[in-house]
N, C-alpha and C positions, 0 to 999 in steps of 0.2 A: 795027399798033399800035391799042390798043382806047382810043376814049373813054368816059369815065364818064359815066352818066348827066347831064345838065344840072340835074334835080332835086332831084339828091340832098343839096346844102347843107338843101333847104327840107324834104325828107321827116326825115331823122333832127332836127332841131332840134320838129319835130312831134309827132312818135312819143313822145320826151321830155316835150312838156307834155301828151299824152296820159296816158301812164304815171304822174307825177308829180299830174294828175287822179284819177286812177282807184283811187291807193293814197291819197289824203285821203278820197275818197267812201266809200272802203272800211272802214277806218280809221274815219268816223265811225260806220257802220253798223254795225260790231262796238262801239264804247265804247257806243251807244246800247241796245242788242242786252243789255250785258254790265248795263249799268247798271238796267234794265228786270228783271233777272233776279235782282238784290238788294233789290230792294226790304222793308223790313222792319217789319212792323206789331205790337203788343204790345196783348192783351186780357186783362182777368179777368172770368171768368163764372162766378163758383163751380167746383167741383171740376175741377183741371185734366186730368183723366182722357176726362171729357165735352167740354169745349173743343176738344183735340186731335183726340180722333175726330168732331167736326164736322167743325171746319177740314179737316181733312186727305179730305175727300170732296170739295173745291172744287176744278174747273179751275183751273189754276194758280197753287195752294200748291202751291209747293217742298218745303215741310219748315216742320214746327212742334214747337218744344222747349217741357215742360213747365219750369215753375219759380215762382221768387218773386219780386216787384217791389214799390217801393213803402216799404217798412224801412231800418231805419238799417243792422244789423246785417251786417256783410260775413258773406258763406258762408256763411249760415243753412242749417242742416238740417231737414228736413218736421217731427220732433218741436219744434224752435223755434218754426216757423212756425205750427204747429197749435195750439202753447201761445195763439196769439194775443199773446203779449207783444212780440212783434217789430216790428209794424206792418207787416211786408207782408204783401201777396195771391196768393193760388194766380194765376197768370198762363200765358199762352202765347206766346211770340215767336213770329212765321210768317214764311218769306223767302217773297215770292209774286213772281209774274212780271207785273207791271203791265199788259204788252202782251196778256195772256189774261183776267186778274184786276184790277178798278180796286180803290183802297184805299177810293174812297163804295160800290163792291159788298161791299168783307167788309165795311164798318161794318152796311148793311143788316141783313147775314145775322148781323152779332154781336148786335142788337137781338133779331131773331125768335129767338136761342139761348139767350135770358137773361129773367129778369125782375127788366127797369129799375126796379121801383115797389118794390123789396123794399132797405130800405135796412141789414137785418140780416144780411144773409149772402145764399146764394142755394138755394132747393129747403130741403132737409132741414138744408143745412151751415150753421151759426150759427155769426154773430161777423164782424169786420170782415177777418179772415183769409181770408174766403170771397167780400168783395163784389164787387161788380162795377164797370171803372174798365176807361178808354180811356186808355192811356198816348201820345201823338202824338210824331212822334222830329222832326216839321221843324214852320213856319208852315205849309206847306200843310196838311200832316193838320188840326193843329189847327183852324183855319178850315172843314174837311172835315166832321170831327168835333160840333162847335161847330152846325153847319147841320143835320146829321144830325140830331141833338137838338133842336133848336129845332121842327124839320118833325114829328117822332115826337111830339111833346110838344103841338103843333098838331092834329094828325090823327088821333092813337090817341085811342080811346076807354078807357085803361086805371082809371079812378077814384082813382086817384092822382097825384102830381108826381112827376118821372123823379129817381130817388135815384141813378142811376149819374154819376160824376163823370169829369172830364178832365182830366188830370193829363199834367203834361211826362214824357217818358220818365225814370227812372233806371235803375239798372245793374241789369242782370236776371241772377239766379243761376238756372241749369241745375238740375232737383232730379235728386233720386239717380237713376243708371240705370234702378233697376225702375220708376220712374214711367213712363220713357217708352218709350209706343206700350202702355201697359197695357191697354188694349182689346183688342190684338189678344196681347199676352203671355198675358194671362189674360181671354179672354171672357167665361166664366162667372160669372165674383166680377164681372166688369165689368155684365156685363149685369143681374146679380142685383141690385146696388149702385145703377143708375141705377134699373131700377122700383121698387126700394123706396124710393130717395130722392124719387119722383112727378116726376121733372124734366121728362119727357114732358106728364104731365097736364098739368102746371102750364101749359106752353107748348101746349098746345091751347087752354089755357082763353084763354090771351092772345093767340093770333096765329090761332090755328082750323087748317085745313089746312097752310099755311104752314110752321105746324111740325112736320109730318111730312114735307111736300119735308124740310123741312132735316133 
């Protein structure tokens, strides 16, 4: 006749609060992990063709959709939007991965992409359809935001007051298919399109090197 171990009440009741450990640690490291990896930021920096292929050269942007923010008008089309009658702005939502990408580093880098002193549009593209605006989706951005600005407005030497505003998110409309990833759809018109519109220059003139990293 065989005895059971002596231990064994105490070993399996163990293993249990082990196990039962080890699947909440887990658990919390995938929601944190998941959560980390939606993260979602909304810019306008005139022509959202240029936006996109910025952003989308950044360690961790996920994916950045072109579109409109800003306007009353549900589903507005680029011809609406271009009318200028609409009251939104060329825009880009980015989902980024916070744990590679802070939301104060793309603010940084949305500054050196734009210029804040230009309160008519931005580069070539004229009209308030074009301007430039930080839409925040929680209190943290904003306050994020809010700091950002204050510091640039402090520190730059730009000879003007910062015209770009902050603004709470509203509902951001997707634009048509061929907008997005047009840089890489069509290079050419892409490329031809930003040196004509001087958006480079411009952004030497304002940030010097800085804006050629970017």
């Amino acid at each position: 006749m065989h005895n059971k171990p002596a231990n064994t009440p105490i070993i399996a009741p163990f293993f249990c609060a082990l196990l039962t450990f080890l699947s909440i640690f887990l658990a919390g490291i995938i929601a944190t992990t998941s959560h980390a990896q939606e993260q979602t930021a909304t810019f306008a920096g005139g022509c959202f063709w240029c936006s996109e292929s910025d952003f989308e050269k950044l360690d961790g942007v996920i994916a950045v959709t072109s579109g409109y923010i800003g306007g009353q008008l549900k589903n507005p089309t680029y011809k609406q939007v271009s009318s200028g009658k609409t009251a939104h702005t060329e825009g880009v939502q980015i989902i980024f991965d916070s744990q590679i990408v802070s939301y104060s580093s793309l603010l940084e880098y949305f500054w050196k992409s734009i210029d804040p002193i230009d309160a008519g549009g931005q580069f070539c593209d004229r009209g308030q359809q074009y301007r430039s605006e930080i839409f925040y989706h929680d209190e943290t951005q904003r306050e994020a935001a809010e700091k950002s600005l204050q510091a640039l407005d402090k520190n730059a030497s730009l000879g003007a007051p910062i015209a770009t505003k902050i603004t709470a998110a509203s509902t951001f409309y997707p634009a048509e298919d061929y907008h997005q990833d047009y840089y890489l759809k069509n290079p050419i018109r892409y490329n031809y399109y930003r040196w004509g519109c001087g958006r480079d220059k411009r952004l030497e003139e304002l940030w010097g090197t800085v804006a050629e990293d970017n």
